[in-house]
N, C-alpha and C positions, 0 to 999 in steps of 0.2 A: 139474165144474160151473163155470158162468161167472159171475164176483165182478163188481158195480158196486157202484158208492158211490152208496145210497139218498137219504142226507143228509151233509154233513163229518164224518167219525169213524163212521158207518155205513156197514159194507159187511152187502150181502145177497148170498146166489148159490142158486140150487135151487129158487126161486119168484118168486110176484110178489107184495110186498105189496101191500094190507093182509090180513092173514089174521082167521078169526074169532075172537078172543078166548074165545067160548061153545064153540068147538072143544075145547078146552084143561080137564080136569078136574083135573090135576096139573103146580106146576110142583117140581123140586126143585133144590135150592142146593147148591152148594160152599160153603164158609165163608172161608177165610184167601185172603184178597187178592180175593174174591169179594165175600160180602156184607160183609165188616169190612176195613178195612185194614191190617193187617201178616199173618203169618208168623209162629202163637203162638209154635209153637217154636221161632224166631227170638230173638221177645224173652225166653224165658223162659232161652235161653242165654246171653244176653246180663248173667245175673244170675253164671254160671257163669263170666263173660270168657271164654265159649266160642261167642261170635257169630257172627263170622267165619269159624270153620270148620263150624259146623251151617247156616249161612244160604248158603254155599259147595254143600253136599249138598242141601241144598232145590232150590237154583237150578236144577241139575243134575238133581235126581227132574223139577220141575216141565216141565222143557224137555225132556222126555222121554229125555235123556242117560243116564241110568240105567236101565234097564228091570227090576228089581229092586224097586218102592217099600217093600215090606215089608222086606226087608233095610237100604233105606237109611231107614227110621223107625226100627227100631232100633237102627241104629248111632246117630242124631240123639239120640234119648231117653235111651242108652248115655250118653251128653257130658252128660247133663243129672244123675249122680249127684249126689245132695245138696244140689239146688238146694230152698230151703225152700218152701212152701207158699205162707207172705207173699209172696214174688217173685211166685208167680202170681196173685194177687190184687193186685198191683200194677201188672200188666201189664195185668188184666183193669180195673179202675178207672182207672187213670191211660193207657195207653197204647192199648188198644182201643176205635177209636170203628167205627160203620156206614159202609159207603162211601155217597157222597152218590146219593141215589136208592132207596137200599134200601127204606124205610120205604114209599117213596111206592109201586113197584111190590107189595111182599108185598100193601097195604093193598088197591091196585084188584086184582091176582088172586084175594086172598080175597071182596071185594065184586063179583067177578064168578062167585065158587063156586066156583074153585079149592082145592083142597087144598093144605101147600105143604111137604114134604121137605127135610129139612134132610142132606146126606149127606157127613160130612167125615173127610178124613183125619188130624185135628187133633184136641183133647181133649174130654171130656166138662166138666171144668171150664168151658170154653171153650163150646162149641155147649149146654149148661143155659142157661146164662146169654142168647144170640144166639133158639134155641128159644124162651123163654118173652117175650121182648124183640118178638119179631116174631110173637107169635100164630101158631108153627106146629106142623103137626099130627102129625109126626112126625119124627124124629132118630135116625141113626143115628155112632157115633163110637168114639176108643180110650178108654180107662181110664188114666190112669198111675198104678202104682202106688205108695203112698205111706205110710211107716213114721218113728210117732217126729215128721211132720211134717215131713219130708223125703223126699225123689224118690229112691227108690234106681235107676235107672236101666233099671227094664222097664214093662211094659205086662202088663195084668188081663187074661188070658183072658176071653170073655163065650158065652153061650149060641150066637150066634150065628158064633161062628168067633174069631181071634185079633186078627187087623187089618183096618181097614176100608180097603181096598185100592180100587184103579180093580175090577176085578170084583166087590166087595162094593160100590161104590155103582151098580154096573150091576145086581145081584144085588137091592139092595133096593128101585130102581125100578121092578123088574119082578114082585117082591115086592108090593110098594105099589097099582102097579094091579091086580092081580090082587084082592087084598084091595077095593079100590076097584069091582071090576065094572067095569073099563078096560081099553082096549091100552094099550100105550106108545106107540102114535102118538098119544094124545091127550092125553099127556105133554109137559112141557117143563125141559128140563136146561141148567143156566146153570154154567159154570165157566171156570177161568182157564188149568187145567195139565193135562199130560198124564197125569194119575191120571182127570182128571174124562171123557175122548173113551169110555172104556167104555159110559159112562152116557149122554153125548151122543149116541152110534151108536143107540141103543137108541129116542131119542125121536123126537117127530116134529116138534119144534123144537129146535133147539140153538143155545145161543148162547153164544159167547167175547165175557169182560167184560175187557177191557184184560188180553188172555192173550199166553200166549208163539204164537211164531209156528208153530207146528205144529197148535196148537189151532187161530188163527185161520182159518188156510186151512182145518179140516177143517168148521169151524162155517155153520150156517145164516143165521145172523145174527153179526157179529161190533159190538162197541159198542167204537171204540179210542179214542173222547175223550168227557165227560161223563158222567151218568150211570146207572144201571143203570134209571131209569124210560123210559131212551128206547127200551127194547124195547116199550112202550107205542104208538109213532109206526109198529110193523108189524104192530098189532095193535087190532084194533076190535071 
């Protein structure tokens, strides 16, 4: 496909905007560095003085350099024994804010009848809280598990498998429209890293929000400066 730069910090490639918005019955989100700014696991390692080298194996999952994610979640949340409860809770109040635009896009997709998917690699403490924040209609995420009020360093089995992996947010995309009485071309998938291209391939908008460079190039829309409502400017 051939990439131009629609407006400064938008590139498109694979159509021409503007597209129909009333197209569109689902869109769904990645969360960390997506709709919120940090990398929970990031900060919640941060509490362990084990920043640096979990935020190190993010980089590296996200840029697609590991091809493994389930493996390198667990090693990540492995680094996080005995980090307390409070730390996440403090991460979650003091240090996680929305990336600038978020609000304003969920709010016109839902006011245009959108559904809107939440599918993250990252915790349920975390995406509970982003979920009910953004009015949406469904969430998929890990567990960590938690004894005494401390992290002892795994992840909750759930009914629906162990880890939500780049195939498990492709898996529940496709999950989601079918439930929906939808393709997934009528679908829209917004993430940053290469866990999220599963779920991207799948739809029939994709778009990378200030993502690593592997994303960008494979993305329909990519957004590299301002923010997430300017998917809005390919869409009427």
């Amino acid at each position: 496909m051939t990439a131009s730069e629609f407006s400064p910090g938008l590139v498109i490639q694979g159509f021409t905007p503007p597209l129909k918005l009333s197209d569109f019955k689902l869109a769904a989100f990645d969360m960390d560095s997506t709709l919120i700014n940090i990398e929970c696991v990031d900060e919640i390692a941060d509490a362990a003085g084990r920043k640096a080298e979990v935020a190190a194996i993010t980089e590296a999952a996200m840029r697609g350099e590991i091809t493994d994610y389930k493996e390198s979640l667990r090693r990540r949340v492995a680094l996080l024994t005995g980090v307390p409860v409070s730390a996440m809770q403090e991460v979650l109040q003091q240090r996680l804010q929305l990336n600038p635009g978020a609000l304003a896009l969920t709010q016109a997709l839902k006011a245009a009848g959108c559904k809107l998917l939440l599918v993250s690699g990252g915790f349920t403490f975390f995406t509970d809280s982003i979920r009910d924040r953004l009015q949406m209609d469904f969430a998929r995420s890990n567990v960590l598990e938690i004894e005494a009020g401390l992290l002892t360093g795994r992840m909750v089995d759930q009914p629906w498998g162990d880890i939500c992996d780049g195939e498990e947010k492709r898996k529940m995309l496709r999950e989601t429209c079918a439930a929906l009485g939808i393709t997934p071309k009528q679908a829209i998938a917004v993430g940053d890293g290469a866990n999220d291209l599963p779920m991207m391939s799948e739809a029939g908008l994709s778009v990378a929000f200030h993502a690593k460079p592997k994303v960008r190039s494979q993305a329909m829309v990519a957004i590299n400066s301002g923010g997430l409502d300017r998917l809005l400017d390919v869409l009427r």
